[in-house]
GUMARSE-153411 format. One line per 2 residues: number of its first residue (from 1); for each residue x, y, z of N, C-alpha, C. Coordinates in pm, 1 decimal. Example, Ala and Ser with C-alpha at 12.3 -4.5 7.8 and 13.67 -1.06 7.14 Angstrom:
2
1> 1319.0 -569.0 780.0 1230.0 -450.0 780.0 1320.0 -330.0 780.0 ~ 1285.0 -225.0 708.0 1367.0 -106.0 714.0 1290.0 3.0 787.0;
***
This chain:
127
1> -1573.4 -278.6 1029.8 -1689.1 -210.6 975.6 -1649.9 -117.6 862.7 ~ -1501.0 -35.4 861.1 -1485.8 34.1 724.0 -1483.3 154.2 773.0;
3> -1456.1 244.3 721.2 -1468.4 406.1 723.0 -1557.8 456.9 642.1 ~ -1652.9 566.4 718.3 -1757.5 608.3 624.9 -1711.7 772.4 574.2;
5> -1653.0 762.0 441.4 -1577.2 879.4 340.7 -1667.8 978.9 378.1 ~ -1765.8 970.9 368.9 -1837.4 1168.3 396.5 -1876.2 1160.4 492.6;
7> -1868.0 1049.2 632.7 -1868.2 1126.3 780.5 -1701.9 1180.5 775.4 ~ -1603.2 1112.7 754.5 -1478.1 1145.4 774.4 -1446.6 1290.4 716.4;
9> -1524.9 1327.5 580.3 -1478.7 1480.2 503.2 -1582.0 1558.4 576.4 ~ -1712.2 1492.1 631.5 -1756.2 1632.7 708.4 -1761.9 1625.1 834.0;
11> -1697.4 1609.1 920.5 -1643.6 1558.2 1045.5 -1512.2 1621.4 1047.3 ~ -1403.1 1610.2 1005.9 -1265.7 1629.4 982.0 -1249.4 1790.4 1045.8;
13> -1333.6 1874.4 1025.5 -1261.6 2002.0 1097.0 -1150.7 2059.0 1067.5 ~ -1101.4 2093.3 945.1 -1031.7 2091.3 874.0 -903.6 2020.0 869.4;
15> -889.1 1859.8 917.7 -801.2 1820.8 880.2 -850.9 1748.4 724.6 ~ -746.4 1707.1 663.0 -749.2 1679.8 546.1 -741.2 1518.5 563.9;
17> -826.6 1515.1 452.2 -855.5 1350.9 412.9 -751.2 1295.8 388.5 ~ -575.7 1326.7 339.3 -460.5 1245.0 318.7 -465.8 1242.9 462.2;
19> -436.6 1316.6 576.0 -401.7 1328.7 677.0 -505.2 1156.1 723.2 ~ -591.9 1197.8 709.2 -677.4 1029.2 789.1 -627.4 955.5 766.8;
21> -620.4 892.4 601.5 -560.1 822.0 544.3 -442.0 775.5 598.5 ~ -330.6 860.7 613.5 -174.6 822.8 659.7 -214.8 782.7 749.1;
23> -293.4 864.1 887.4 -326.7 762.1 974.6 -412.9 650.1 988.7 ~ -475.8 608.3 907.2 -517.8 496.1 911.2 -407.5 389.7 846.7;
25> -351.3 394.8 710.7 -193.8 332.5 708.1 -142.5 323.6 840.4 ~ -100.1 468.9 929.1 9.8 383.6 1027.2 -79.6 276.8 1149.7;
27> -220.3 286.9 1146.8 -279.8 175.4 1264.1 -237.2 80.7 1155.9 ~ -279.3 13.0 1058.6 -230.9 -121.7 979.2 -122.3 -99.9 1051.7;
29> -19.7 -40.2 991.7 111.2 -94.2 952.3 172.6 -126.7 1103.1 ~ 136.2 -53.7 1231.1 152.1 -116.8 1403.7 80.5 -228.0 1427.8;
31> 11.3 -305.9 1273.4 -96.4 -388.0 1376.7 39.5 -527.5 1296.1 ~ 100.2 -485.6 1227.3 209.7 -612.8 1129.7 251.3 -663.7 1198.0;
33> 262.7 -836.4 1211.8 322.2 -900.3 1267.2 307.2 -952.6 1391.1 ~ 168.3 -888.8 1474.2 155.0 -924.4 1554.8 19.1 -1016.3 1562.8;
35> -36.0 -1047.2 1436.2 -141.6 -1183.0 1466.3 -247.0 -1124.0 1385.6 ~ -276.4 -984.7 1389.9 -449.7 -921.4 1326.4 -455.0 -903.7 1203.1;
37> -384.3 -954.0 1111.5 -342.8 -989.8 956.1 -480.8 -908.1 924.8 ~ -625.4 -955.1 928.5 -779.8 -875.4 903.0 -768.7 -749.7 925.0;
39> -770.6 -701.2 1051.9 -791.5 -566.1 1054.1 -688.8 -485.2 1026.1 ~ -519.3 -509.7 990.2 -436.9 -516.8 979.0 -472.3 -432.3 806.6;
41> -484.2 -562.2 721.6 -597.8 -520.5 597.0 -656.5 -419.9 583.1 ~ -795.5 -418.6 723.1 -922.5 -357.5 667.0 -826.3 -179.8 671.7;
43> -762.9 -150.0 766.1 -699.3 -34.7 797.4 -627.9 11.5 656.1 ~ -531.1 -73.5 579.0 -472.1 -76.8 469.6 -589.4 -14.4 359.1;
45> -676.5 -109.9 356.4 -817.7 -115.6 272.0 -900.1 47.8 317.1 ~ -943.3 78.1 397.2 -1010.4 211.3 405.9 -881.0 341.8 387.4;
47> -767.5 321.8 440.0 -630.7 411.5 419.1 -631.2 437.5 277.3 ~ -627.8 373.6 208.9 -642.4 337.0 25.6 -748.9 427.1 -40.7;
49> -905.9 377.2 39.8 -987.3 461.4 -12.7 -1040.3 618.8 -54.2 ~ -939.8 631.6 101.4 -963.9 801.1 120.6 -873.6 827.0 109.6;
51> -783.4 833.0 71.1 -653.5 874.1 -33.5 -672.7 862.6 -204.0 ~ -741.8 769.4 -203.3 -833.2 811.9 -355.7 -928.6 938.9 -405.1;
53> -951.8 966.0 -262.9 -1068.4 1110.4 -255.7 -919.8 1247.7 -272.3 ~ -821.7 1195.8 -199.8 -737.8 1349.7 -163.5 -656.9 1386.1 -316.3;
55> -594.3 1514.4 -309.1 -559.7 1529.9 -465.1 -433.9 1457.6 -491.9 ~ -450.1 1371.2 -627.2 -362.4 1298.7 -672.3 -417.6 1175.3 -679.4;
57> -530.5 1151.5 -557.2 -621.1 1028.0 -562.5 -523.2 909.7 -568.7 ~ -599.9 789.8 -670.0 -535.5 667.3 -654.7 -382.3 646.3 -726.7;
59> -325.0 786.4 -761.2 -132.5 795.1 -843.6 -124.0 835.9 -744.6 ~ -122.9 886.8 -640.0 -53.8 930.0 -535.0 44.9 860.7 -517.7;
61> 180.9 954.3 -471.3 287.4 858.7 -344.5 254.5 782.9 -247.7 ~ 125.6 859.1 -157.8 77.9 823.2 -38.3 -13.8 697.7 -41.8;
63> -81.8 698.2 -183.5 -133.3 566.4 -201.6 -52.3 452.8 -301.1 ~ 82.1 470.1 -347.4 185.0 411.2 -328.2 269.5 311.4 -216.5;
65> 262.6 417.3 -79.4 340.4 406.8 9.1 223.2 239.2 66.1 ~ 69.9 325.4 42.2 -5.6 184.7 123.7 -34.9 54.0 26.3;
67> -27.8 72.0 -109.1 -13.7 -55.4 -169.5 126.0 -150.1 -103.1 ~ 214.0 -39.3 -156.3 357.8 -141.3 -102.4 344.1 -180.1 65.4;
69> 297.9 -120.0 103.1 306.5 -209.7 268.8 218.5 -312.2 274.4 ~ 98.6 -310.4 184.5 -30.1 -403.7 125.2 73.1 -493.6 101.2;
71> 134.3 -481.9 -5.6 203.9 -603.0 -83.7 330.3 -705.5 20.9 ~ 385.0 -625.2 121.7 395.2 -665.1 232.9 411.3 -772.8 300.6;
73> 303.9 -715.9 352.7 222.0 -792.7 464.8 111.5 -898.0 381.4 ~ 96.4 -879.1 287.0 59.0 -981.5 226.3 122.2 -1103.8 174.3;
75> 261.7 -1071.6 150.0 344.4 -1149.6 97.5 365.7 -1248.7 261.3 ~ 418.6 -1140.6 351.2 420.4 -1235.1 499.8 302.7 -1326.0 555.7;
77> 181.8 -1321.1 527.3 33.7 -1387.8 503.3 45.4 -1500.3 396.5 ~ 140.3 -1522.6 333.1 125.8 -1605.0 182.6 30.2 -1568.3 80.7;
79> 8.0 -1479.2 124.3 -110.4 -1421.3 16.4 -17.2 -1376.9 -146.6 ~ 67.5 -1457.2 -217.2 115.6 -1421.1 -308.9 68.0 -1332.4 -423.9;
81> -42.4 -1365.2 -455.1 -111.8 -1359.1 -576.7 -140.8 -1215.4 -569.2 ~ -220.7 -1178.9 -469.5 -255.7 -1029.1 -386.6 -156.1 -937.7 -413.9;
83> -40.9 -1010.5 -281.6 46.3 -950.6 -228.0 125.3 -835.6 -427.9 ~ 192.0 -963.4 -509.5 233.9 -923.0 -643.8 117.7 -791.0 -737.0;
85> -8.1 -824.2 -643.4 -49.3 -706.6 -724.5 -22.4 -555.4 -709.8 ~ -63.0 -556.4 -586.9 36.5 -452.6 -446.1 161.2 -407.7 -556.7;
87> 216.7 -500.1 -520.9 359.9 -457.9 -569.7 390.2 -354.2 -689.4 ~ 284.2 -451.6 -804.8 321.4 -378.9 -928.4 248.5 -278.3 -959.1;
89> 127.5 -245.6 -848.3 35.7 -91.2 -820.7 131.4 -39.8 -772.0 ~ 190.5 -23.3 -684.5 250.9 56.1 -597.0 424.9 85.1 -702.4;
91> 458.2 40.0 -770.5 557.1 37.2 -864.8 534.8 145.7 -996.3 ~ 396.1 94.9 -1031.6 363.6 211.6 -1150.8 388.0 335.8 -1108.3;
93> 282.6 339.0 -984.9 291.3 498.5 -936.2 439.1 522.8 -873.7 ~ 505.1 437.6 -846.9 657.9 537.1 -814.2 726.4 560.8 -909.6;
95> 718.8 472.9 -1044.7 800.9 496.8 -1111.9 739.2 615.6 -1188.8 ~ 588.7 667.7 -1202.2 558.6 760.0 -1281.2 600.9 883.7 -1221.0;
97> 597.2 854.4 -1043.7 600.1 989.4 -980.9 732.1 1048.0 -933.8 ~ 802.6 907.9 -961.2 982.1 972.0 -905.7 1074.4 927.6 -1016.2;
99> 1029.0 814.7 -1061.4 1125.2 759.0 -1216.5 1196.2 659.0 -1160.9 ~ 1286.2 588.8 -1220.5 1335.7 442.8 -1160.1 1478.4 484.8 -1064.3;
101> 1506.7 596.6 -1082.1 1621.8 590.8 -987.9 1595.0 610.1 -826.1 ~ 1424.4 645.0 -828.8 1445.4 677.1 -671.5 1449.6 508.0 -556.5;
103> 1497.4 605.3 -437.5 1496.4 447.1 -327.7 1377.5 356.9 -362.4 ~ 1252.7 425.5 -341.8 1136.3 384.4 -312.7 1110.1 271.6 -450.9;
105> 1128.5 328.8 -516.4 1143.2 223.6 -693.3 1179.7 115.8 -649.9 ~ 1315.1 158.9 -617.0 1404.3 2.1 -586.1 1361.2 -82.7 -438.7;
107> 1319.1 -23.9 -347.1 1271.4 -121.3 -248.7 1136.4 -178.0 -307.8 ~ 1046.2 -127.7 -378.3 915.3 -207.0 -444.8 976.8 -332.3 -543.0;
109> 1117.0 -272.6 -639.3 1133.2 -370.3 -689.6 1213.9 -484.0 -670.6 ~ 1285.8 -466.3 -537.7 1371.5 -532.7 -439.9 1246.8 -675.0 -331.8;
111> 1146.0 -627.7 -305.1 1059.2 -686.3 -232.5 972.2 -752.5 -320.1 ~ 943.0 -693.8 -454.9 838.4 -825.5 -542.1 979.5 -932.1 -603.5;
113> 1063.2 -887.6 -658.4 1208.1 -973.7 -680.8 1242.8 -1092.1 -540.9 ~ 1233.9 -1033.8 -468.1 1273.7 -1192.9 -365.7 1150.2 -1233.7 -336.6;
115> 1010.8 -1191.9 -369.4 890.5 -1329.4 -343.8 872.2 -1389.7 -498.2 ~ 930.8 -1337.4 -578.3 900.4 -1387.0 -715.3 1028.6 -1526.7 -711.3;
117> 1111.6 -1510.2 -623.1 1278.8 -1554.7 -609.9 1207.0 -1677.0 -547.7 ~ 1139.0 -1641.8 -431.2 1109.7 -1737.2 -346.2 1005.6 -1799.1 -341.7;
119> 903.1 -1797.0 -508.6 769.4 -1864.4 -556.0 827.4 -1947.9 -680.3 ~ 1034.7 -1959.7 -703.4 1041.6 -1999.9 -820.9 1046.8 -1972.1 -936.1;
121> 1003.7 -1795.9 -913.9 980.7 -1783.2 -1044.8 1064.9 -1654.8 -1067.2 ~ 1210.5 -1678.1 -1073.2 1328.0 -1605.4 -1098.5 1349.1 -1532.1 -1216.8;
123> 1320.3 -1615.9 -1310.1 1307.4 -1545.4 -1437.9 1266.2 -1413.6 -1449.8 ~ 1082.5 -1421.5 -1361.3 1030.5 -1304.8 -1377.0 1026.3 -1189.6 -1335.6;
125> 1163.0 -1259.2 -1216.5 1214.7 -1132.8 -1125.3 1296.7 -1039.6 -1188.2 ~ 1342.3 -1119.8 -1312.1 1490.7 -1003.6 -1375.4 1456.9 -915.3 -1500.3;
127> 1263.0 -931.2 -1507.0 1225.8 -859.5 -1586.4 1209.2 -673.4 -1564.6;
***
């Protein structure tokens, strides 16, 4: 059904809307691998939204952290096409927010590099 953004901000009691968010990321990210690929998503998908509301919105780290697990679990779904978009969302914002030397850089660009490896298309991995 989705999360409804202004029951969640006026409901919340002063927890903060990143705070939902992360937790709605970590229900996805416990639901990986075990069959609920959908709600798996929809959790990913509303986590996303209301982390767009908190400050920093859609450059956030935190909405970084849920593209790349998007890109994922999408890639494990065969969802390639998706999954590569994930990737290179979740890539902009690390590289704007930490620069290319941090871990997080290199595991985004470590994980679109071996599905790009393993769709054939090597070339575009060494870009």
């Amino acid at each position: 059904a989705g999360v409804d953004e202004e029951a969640v901000l006026s409901k919340s009691e002063g927890l903060r809307v990143t705070d939902v968010g992360i937790a709605l990321h970590l229900l996805g990210a416990s639901l990986g691998g075990y069959g609920f690929f959908d709600l798996e998503m929809r959790y990913y998908e509303d986590a996303l939204r209301l982390k767009k509301l908190a400050p920093g919105g859609s450059r956030s780290l935190s909405a970084s952290d849920t593209l790349h697990s998007m890109g994922f679990s999408l890639d494990n779904a065969g969802k390639t096409g998706r999954s590569l978009e994930c990737y290179d969302q979740a890539l902009e914002i690390r590289l704007e927010c930490l620069g290319e030397d941090d871990l997080r850089v290199a595991e985004t660009l470590h994980n679109k590099g071996a599905l790009l490896c393993e769709e054939d298309r090597a070339n575009e991995s060494m870009e």
